[in-house]
mmCIF file as Biopython writes it, N, C-alpha, C and O atoms, coordinates in Angstrom:
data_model
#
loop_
_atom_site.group_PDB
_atom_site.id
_atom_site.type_symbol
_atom_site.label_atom_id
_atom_site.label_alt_id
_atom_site.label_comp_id
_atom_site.label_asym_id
_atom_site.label_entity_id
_atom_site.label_seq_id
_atom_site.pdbx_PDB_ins_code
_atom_site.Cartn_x
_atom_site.Cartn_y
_atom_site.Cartn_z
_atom_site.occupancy
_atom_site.B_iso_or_equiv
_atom_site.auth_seq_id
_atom_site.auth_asym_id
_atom_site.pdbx_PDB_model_num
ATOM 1   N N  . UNK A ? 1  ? -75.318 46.604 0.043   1.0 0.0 1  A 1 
ATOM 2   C CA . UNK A ? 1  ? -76.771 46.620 -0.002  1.0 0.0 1  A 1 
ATOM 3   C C  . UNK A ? 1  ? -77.300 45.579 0.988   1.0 0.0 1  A 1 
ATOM 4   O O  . UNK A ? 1  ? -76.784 44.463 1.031   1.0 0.0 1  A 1 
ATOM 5   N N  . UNK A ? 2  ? -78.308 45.917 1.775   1.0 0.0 2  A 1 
ATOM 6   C CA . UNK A ? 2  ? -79.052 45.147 2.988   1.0 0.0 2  A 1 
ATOM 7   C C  . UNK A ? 2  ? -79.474 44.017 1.815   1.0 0.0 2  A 1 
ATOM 8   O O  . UNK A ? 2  ? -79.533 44.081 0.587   1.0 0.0 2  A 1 
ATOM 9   N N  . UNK A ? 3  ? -79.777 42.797 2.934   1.0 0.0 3  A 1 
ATOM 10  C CA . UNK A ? 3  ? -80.248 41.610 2.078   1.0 0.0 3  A 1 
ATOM 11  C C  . UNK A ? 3  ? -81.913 41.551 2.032   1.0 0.0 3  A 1 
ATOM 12  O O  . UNK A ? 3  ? -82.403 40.535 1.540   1.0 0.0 3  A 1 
ATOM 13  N N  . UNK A ? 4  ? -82.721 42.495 2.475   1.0 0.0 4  A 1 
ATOM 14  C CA . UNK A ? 4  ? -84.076 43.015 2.403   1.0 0.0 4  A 1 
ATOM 15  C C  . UNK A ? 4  ? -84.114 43.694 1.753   1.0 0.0 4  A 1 
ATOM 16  O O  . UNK A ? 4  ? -85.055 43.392 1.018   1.0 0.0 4  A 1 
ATOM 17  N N  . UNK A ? 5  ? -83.555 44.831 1.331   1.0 0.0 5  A 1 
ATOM 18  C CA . UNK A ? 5  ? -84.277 45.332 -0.275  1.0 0.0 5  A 1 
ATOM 19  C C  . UNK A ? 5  ? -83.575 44.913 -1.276  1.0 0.0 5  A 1 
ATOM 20  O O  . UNK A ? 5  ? -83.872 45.267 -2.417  1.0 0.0 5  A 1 
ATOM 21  N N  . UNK A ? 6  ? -82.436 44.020 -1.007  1.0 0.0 6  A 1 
ATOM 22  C CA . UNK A ? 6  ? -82.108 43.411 -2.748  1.0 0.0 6  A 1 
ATOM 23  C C  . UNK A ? 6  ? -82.925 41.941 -2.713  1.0 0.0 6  A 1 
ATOM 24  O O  . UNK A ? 6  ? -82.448 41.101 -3.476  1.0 0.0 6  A 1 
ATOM 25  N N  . UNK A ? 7  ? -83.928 41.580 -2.038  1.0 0.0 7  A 1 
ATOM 26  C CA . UNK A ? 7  ? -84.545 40.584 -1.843  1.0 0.0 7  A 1 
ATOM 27  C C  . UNK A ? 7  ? -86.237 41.088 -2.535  1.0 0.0 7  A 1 
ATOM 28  O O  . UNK A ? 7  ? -87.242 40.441 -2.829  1.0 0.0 7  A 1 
ATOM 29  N N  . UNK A ? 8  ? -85.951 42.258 -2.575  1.0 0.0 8  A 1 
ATOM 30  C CA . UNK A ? 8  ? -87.341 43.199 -2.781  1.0 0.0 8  A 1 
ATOM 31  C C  . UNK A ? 8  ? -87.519 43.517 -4.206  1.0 0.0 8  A 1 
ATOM 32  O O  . UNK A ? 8  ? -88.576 43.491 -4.836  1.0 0.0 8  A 1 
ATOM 33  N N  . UNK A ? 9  ? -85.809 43.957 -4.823  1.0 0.0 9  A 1 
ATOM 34  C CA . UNK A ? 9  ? -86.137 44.260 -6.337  1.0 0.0 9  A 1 
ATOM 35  C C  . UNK A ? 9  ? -85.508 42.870 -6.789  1.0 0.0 9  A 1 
ATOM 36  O O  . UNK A ? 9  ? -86.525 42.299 -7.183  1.0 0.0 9  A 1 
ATOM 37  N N  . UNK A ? 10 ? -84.664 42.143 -6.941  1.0 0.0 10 A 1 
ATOM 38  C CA . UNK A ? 10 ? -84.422 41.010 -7.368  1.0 0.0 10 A 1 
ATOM 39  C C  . UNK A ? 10 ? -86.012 40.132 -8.144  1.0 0.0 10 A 1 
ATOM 40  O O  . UNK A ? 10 ? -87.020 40.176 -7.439  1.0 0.0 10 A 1 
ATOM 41  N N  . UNK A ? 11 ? -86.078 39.690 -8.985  1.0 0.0 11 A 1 
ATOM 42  C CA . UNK A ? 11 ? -86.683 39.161 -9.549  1.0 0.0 11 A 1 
ATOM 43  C C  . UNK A ? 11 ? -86.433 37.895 -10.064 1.0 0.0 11 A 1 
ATOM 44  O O  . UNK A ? 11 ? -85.496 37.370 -9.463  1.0 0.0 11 A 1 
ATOM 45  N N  . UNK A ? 12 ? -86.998 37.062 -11.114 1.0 0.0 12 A 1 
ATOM 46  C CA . UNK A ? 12 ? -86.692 36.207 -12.051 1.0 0.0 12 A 1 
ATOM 47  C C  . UNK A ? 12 ? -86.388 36.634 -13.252 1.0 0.0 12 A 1 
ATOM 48  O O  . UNK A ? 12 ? -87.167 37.452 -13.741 1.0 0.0 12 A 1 
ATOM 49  N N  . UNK A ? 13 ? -85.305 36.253 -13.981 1.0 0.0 13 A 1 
ATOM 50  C CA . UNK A ? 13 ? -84.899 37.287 -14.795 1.0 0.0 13 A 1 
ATOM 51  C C  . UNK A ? 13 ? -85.674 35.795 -16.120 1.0 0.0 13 A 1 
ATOM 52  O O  . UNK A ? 13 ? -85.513 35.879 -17.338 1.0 0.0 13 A 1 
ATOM 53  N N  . UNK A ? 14 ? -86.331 34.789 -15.532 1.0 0.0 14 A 1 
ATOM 54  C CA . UNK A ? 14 ? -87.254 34.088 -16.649 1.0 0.0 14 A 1 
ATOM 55  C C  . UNK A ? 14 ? -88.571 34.449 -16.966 1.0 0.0 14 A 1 
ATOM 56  O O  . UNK A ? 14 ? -89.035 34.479 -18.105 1.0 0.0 14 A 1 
ATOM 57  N N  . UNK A ? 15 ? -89.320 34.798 -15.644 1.0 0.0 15 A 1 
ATOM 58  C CA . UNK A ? 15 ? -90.569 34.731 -16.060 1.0 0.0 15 A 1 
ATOM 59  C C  . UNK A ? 15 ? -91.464 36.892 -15.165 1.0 0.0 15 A 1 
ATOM 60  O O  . UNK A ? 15 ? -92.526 37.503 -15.278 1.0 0.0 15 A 1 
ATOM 61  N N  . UNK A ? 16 ? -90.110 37.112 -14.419 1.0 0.0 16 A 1 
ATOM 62  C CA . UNK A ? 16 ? -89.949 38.872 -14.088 1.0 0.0 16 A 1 
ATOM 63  C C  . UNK A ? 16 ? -90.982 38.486 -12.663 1.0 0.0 16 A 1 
ATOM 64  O O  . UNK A ? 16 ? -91.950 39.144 -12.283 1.0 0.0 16 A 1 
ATOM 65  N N  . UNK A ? 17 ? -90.672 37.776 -12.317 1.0 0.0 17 A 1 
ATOM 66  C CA . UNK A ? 17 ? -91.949 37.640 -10.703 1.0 0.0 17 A 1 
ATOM 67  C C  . UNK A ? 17 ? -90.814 37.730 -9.509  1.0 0.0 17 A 1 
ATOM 68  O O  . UNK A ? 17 ? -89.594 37.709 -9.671  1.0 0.0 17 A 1 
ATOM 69  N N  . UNK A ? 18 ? -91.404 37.817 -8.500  1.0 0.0 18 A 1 
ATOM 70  C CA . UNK A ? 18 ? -90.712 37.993 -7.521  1.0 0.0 18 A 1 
ATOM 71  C C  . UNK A ? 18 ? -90.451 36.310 -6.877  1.0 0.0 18 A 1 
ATOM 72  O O  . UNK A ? 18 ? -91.259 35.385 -6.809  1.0 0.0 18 A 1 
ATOM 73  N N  . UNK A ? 19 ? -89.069 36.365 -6.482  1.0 0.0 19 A 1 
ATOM 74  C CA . UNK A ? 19 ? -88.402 35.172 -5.910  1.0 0.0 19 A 1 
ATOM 75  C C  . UNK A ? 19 ? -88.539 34.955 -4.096  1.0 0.0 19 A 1 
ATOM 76  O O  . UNK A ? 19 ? -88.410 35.859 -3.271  1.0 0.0 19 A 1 
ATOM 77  N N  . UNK A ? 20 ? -88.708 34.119 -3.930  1.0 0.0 20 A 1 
ATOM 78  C CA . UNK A ? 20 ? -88.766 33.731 -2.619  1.0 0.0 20 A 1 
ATOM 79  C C  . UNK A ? 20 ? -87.893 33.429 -1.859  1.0 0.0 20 A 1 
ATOM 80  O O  . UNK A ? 20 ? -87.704 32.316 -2.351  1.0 0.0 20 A 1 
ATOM 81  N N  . UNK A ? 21 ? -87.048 33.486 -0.906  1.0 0.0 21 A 1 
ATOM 82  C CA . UNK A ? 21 ? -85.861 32.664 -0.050  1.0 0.0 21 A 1 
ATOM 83  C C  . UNK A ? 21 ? -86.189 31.891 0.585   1.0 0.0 21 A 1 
ATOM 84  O O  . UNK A ? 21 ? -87.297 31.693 1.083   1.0 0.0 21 A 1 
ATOM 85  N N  . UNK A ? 22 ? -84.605 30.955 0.707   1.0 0.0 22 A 1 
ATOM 86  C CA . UNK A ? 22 ? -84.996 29.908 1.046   1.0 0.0 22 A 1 
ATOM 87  C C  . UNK A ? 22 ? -83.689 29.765 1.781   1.0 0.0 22 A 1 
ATOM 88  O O  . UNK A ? 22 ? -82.689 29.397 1.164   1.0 0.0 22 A 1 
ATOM 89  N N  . UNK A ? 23 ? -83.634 30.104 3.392   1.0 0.0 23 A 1 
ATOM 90  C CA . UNK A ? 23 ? -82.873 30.297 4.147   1.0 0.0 23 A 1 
ATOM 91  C C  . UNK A ? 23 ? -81.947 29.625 4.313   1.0 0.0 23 A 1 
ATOM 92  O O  . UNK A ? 23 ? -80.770 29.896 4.552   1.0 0.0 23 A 1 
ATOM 93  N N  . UNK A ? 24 ? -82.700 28.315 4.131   1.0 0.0 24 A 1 
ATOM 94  C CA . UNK A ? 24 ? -82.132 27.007 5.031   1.0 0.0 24 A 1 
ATOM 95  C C  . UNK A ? 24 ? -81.227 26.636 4.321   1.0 0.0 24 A 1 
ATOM 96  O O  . UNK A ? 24 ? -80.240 26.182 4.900   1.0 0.0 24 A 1 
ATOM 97  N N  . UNK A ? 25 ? -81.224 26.676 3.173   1.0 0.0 25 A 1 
ATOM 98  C CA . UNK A ? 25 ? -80.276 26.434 1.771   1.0 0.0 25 A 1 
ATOM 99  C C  . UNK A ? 25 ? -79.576 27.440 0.850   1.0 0.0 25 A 1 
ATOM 100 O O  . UNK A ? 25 ? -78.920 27.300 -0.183  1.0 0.0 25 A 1 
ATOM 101 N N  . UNK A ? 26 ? -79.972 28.590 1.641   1.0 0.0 26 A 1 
ATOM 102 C CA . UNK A ? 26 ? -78.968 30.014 0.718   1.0 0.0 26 A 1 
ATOM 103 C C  . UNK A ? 26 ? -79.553 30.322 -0.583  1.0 0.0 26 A 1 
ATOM 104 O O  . UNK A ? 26 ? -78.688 30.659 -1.392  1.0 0.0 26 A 1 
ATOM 105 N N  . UNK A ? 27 ? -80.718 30.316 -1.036  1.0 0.0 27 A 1 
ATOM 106 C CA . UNK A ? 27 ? -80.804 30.130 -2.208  1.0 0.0 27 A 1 
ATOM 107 C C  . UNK A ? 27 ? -82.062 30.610 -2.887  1.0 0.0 27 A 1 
ATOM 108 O O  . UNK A ? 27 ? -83.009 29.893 -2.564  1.0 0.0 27 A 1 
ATOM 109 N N  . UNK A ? 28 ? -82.451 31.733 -3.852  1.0 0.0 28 A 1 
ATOM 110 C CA . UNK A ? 28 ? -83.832 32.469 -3.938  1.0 0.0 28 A 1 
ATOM 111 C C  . UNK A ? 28 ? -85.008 31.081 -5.438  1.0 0.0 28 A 1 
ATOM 112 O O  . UNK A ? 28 ? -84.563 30.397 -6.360  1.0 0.0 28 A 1 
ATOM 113 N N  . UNK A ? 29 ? -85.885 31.197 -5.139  1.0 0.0 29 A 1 
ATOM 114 C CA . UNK A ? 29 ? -86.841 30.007 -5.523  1.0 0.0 29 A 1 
ATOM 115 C C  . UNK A ? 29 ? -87.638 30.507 -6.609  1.0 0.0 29 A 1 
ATOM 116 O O  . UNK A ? 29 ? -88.126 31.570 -6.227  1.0 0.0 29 A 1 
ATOM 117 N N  . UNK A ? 30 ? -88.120 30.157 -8.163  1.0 0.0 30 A 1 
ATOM 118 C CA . UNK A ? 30 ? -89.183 30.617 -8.294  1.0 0.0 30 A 1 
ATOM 119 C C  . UNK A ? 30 ? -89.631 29.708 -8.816  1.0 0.0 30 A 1 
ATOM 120 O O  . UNK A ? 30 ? -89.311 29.007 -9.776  1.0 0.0 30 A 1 
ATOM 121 N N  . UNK A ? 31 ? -91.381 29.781 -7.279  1.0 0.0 31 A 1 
ATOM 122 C CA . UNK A ? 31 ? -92.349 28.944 -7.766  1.0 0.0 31 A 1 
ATOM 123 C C  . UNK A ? 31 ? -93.169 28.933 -8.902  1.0 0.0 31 A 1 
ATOM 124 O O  . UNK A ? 31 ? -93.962 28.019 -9.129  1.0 0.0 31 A 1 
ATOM 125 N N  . UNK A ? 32 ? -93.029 29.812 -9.555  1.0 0.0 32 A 1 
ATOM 126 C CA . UNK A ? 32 ? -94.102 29.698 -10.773 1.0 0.0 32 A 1 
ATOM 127 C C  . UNK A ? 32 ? -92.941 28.735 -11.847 1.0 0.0 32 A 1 
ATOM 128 O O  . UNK A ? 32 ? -93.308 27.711 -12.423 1.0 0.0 32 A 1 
ATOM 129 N N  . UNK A ? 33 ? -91.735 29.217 -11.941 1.0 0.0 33 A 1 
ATOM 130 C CA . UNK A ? 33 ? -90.626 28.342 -12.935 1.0 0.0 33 A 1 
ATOM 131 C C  . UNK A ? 33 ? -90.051 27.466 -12.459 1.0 0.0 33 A 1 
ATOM 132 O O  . UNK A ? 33 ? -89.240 27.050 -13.286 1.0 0.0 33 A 1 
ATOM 133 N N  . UNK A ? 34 ? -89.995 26.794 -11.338 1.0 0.0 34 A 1 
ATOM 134 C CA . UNK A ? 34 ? -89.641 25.700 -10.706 1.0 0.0 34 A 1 
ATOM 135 C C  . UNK A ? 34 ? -88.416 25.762 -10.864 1.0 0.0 34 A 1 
ATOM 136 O O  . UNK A ? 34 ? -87.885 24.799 -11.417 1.0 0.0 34 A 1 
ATOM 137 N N  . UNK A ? 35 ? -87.578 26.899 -10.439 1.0 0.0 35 A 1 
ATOM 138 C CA . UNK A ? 35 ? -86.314 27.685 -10.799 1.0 0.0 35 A 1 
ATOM 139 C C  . UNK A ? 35 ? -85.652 27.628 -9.218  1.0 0.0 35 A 1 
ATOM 140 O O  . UNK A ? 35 ? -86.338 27.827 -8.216  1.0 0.0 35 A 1 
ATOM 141 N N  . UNK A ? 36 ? -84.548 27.394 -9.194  1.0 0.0 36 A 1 
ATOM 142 C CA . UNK A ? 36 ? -83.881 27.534 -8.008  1.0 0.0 36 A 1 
ATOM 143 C C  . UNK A ? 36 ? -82.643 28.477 -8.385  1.0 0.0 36 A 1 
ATOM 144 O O  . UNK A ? 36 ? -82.053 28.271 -9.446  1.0 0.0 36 A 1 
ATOM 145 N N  . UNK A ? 37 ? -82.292 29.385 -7.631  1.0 0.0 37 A 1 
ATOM 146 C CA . UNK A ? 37 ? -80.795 30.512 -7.841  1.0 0.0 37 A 1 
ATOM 147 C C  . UNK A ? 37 ? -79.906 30.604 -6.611  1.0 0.0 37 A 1 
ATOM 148 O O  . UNK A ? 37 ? -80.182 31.308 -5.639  1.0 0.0 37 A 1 
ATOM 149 N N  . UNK A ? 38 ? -78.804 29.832 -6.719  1.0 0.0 38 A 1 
ATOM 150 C CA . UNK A ? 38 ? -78.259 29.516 -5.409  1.0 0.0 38 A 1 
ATOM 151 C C  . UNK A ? 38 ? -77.816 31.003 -5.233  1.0 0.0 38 A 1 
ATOM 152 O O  . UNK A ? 38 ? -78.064 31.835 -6.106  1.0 0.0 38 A 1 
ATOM 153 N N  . UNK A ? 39 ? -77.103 31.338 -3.993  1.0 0.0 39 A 1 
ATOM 154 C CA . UNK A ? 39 ? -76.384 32.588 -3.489  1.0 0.0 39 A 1 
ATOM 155 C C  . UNK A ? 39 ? -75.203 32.238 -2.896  1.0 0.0 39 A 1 
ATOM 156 O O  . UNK A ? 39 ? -75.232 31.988 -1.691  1.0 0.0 39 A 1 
ATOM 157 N N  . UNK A ? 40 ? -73.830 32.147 -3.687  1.0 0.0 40 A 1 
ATOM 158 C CA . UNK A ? 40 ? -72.779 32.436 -3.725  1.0 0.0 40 A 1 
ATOM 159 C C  . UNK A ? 40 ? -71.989 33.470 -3.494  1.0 0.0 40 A 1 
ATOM 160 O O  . UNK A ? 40 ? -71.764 34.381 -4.291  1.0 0.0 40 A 1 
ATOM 161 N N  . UNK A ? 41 ? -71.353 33.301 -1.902  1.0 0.0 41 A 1 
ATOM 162 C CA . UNK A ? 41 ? -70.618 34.484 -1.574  1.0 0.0 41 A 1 
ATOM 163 C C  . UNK A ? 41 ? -71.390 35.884 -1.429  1.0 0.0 41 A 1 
ATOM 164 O O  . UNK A ? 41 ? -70.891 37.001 -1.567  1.0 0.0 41 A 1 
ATOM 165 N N  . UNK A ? 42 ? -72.399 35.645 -1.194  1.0 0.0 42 A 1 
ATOM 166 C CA . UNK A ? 42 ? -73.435 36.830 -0.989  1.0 0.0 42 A 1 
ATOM 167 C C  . UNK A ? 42 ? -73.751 37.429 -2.126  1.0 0.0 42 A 1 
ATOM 168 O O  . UNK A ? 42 ? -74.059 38.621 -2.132  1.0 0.0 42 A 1 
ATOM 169 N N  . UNK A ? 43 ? -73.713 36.510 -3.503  1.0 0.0 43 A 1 
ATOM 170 C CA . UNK A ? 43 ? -74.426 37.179 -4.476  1.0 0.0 43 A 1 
ATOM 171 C C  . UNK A ? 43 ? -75.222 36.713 -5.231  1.0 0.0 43 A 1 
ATOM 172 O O  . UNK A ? 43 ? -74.652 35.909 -5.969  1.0 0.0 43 A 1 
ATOM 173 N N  . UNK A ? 44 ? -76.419 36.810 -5.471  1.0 0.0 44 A 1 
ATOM 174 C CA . UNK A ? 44 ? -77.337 35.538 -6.449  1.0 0.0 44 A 1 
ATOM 175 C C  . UNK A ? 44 ? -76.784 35.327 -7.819  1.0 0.0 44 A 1 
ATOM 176 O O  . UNK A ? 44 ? -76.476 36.203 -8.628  1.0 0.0 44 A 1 
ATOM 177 N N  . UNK A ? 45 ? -76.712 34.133 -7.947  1.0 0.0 45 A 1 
ATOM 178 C CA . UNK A ? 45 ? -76.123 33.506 -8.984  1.0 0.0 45 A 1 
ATOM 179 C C  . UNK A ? 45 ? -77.409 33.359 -9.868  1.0 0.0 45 A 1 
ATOM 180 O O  . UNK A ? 45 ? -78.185 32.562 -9.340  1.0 0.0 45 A 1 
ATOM 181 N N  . UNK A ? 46 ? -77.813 33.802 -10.876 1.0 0.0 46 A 1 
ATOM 182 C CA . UNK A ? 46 ? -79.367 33.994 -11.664 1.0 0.0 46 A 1 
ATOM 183 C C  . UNK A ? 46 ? -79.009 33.136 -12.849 1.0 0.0 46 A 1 
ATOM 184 O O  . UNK A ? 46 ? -79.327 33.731 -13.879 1.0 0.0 46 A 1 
ATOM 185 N N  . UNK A ? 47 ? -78.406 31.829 -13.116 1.0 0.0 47 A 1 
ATOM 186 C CA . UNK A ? 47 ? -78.829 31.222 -13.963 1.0 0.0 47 A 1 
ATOM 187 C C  . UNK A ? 47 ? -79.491 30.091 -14.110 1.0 0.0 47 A 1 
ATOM 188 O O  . UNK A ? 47 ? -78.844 29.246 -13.492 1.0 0.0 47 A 1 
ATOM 189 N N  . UNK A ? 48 ? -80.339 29.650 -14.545 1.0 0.0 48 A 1 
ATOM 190 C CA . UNK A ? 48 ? -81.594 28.331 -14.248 1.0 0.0 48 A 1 
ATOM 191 C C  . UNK A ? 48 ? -80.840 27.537 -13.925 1.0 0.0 48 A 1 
ATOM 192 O O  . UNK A ? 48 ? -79.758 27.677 -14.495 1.0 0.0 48 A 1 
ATOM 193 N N  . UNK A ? 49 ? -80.912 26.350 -12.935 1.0 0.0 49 A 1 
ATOM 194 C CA . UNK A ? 49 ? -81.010 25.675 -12.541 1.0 0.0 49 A 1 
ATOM 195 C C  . UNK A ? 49 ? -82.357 25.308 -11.957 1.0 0.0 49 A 1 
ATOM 196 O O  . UNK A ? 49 ? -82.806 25.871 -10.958 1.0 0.0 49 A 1 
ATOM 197 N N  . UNK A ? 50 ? -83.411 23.705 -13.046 1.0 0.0 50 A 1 
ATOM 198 C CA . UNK A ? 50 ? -84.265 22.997 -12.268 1.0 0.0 50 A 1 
ATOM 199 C C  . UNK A ? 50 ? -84.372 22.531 -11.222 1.0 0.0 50 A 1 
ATOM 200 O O  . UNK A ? 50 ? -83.660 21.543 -11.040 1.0 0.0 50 A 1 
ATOM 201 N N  . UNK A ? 51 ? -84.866 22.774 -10.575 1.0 0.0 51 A 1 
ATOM 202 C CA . UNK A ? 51 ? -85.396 22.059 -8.908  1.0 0.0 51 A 1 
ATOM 203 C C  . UNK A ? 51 ? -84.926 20.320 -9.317  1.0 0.0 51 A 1 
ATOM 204 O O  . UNK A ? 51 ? -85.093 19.424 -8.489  1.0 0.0 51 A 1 
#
């Protein structure tokens, strides 16, 4: 799967909003939960970790 549409349905599986990337660090963001989801080996790792 391209990394643009799994960037498209991917969500927050805390608060269901859409996640942001964050290139520089591999890693999808959500600003409303102050949630960071690193990406390991090309796969998002979706469990909370606080900023």
């Amino acid at each position: 799967m391209r990394k643009e549409l799994l960037f498209q349905i991917i969500v927050c599986p805390i608060c269901y909003r859409k996640l942001s990337f964050n290139s520089k660090r591999e890693e999808l963001v959500c600003n409303i939960d102050n949630v960071i989801f690193p990406i390991r080996y090309g796969i998002p790792v979706l469990l909370k970790n606080k900023i």
